[in-house]
N, C-alpha and C positions, 0 to 999 in steps of 0.2 A: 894868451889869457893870463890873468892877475895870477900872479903866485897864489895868494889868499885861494881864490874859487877855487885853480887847482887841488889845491890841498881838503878844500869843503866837498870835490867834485871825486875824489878818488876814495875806491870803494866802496864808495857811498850807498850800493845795490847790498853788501853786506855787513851794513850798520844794523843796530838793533831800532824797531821801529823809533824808538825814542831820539835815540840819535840823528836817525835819518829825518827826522821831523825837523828837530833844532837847524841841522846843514842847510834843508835847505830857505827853512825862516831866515837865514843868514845870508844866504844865495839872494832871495828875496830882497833883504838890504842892501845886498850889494848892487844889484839891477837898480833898485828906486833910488842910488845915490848919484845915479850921471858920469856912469863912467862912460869912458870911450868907446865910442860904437863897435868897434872891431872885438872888443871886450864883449859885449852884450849881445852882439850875435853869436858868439864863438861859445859863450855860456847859455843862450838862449837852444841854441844848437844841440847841445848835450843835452841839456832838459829832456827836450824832443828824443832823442834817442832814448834816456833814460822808459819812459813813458812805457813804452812797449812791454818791458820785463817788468814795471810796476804793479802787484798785485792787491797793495793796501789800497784800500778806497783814500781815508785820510792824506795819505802822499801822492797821491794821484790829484787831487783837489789842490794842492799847494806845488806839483809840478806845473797843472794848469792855470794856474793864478801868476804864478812866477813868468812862465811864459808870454801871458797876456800883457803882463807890465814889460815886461821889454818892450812886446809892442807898443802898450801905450806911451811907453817913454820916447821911444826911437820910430819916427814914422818910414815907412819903406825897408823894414831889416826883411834884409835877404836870406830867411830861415826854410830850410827844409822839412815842408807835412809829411812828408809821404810814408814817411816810420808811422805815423799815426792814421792818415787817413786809411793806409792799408786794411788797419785796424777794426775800421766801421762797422763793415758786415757781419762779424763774428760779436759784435759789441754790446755791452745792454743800455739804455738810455741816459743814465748819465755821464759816459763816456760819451754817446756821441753829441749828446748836446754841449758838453764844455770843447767838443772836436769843430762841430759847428761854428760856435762863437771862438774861436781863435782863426776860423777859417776864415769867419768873417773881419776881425780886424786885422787880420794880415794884410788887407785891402787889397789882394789878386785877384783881379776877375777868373783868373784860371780856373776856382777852386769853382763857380758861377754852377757848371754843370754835378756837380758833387753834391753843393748844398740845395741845387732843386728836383733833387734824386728824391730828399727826405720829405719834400713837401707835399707826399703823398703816402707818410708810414703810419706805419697802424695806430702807432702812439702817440694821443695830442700833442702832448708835449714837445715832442722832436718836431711834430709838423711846426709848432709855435714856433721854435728854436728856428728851423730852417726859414720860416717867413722871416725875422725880425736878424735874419742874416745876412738875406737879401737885400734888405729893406736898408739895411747898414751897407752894404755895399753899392749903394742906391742901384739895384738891378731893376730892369724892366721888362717883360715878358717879349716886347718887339726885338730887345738888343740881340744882337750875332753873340756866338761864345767862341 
């Protein structure tokens, strides 16, 4: 990984929220610049782990942004959910709908059965989120999972 993220990437759980914001606006940059894939997973990767111990709404919204942009940068990065999807069940709704939509551009069908868990929760919302995840993964109710 870039020296730079390293140094943005260390600590960074015991930053003051201000700081922890700017790192990872920076992090941010550094994904939307086209670095080298093995870069962008490797950072995207951390992200993901970060997530878990993430309590600020605010930095949880820009770990999930950050993340997303890898994806959208780099199509097929081989990033590990499972730190997050763990996460679902104990979750409140805007956790799992930004859970959703990264499940969904990660373009795995694996995640297939996960995200049509939701399309039957209590909250429109999530129900929305899980259609329009599917619907991005062009899922069909006939497909095998």
């Amino acid at each position: 990984m870039d020296q730079t993220c390293q140094i943005l990437l260390k600590d960074i759980t015991l930053c003051s929220p201000e700081e922890k914001m700017s790192r990872l606006k920076n992090i941010g940059n550094y994904i939307k610049s086209g670095n080298d894939t093995e870069d962008i997973i490797t950072v995207a990767q951390n992200l993901v782990d970060l997530l878990p111990q993430e309590n600020d709404q605010q930095a949880r919204k820009l770990l999930f942004k950050n993340i997303s942009i890898a994806y959208n940068k780099r199509a097929n990065l081989t990033i590990q959910l499972t730190p997050i999807v763990n996460l679902l069940d104990e979750s409140g709704p805007a956790f799992i709908c930004e859970t959703l939509h990264l499940l969904s551009v990660s373009r795995n069908k694996k995640y297939w059965p996960v995200i049509s868990r939701y399309l039957y929760h209590a909250e429109e919302i999530i129900r929305e989120e899980a259609a329009n995840a599917l619907t991005y993964l062009q899922y069909t109710p006939s497909q095998k999972h």
